[in-house]
C-alpha positions, -999 to 999 in steps of 0.1 A, spaced: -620 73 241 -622 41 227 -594 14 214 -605 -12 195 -574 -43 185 -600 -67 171 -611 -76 133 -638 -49 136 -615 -21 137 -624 -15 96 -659 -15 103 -657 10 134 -637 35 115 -658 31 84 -690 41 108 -672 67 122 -660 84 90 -674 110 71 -696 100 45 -692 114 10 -701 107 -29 -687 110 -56 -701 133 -80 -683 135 -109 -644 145 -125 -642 176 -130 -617 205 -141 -624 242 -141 -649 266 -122 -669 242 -101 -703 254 -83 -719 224 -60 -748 222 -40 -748 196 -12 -774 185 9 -773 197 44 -751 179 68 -730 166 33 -693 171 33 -675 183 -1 -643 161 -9 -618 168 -30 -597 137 -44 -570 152 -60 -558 131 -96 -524 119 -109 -517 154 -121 -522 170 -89 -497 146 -75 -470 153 -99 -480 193 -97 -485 197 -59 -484 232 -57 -512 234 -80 -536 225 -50 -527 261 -41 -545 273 -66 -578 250 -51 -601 275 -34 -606 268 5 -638 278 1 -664 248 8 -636 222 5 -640 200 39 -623 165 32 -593 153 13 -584 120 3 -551 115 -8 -543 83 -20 -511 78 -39 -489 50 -37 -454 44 -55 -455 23 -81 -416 35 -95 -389 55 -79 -398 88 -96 -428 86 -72 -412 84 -42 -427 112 -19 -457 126 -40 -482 124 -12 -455 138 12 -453 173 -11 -489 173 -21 -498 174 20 -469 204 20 -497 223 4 -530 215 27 -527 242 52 -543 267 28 -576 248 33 -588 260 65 -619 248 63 -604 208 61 -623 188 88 -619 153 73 -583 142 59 -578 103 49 -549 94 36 -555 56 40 -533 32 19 -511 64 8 -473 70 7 -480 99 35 -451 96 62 -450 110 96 -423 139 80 -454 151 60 -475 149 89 -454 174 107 -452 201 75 -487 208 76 -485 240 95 -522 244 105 -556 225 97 -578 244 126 -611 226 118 -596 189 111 -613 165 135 -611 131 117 -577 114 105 -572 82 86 -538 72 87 -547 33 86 -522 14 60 -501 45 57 -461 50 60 -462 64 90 -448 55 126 -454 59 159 -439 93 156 -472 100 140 -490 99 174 -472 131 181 -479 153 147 -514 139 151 -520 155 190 -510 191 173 -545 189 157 -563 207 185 -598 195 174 -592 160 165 -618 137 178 -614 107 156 -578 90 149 -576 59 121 -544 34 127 -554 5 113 -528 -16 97 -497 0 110 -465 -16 127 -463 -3 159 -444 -19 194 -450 -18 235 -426 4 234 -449 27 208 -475 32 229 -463 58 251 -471 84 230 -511 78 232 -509 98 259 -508 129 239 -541 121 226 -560 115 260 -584 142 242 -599 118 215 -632 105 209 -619 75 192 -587 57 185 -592 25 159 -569 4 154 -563 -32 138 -523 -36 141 -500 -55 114 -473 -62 145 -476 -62 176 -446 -67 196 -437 -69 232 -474 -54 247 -472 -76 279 -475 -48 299 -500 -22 275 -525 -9 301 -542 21 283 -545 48 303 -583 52 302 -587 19 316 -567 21 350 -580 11 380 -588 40 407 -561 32 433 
């Protein structure tokens, strides 16, 4: 595993992520053919915000990636992304979830039941906490972890301990607070 603090964090997570393209809008009965190796990512719209339960009716089928991306912009708003995530679970085959610069809190986080294949998370510039550390370690395959931009303490980092399984950990932190004494655990000394 690998922690990165330094202005390159972006640029780490950005080579590390998925890479998908967008097609086109569309509504309807979609068929897609993608190249080998190419992930299909769904980017839900406005109206999927303000109908979450309507990505229920979004076949699992072939969906690998979500990006949700919604930020309040007026009080009616408040907690769109949190009841749009309420409804993920149903896509089983979700490897790939970035909710980067989104309203998704770390409550959200823990509603989503079960995403069995999810390996990459983007939580960088999110509303989440360091409580996030622990909804993130129930993701049994989750290799790749994206914190950028948060506002985490010393005190915070106790949890990384519950995700001593990752490939990666990027992160580029707002505040930074009392880390006198941070020694990740992957870098202690053999006594």
């Amino acid at each position: 595993m690998s922690l990165s603090r330094d202005s390159g964090a972006d640029d780490r997570m950005a080579a590390l992520e998925p890479k998908d393209a967008t097609l086109a809008a569309v509504q309807g009965v979609v068929v897609v053919n993608l190249r080998p190796g190419a992930l299909c990512t769904f980017d839900p719209n406005r109206a999927m915000y303000e109908n979450p339960r309507a990505l229920l009716s979004v076949s699992p089928q072939g969906i690998e990636a979500i990006k949700i991306h919604f930020v309040s912009m007026d009080p009616k708003e408040d907690n769109l992304c949190d009841q749009l995530s309420q409804n993920l679970s149903h896509l089983n085959q979700l490897k790939v979830l970035k909710a980067k610069n989104s309203d998704l809190s770390d409550a959200a986080l823990f509603k989503i039941d079960s995403l069995p294949a999810l390996y990459f998370l983007d939580l960088s510039g999110s509303m989440v906490s360091r409580k996030c550390l622990k909804a993130a370690a129930r993701f049994k395959n989750l290799q790749s972890l994206g914190l950028s931009n948060l506002h985490f303490n010393g005190a915070d980092f106790g949890a990384w301990a519950t995700l001593a399984k990752l490939d990666a950990v990027l992160v580029k932190l707002k505040s930074l607070k009392k880390l006198t004494r941070f020694r990740p655990w992957w870098h202690s000394s053999a006594p």
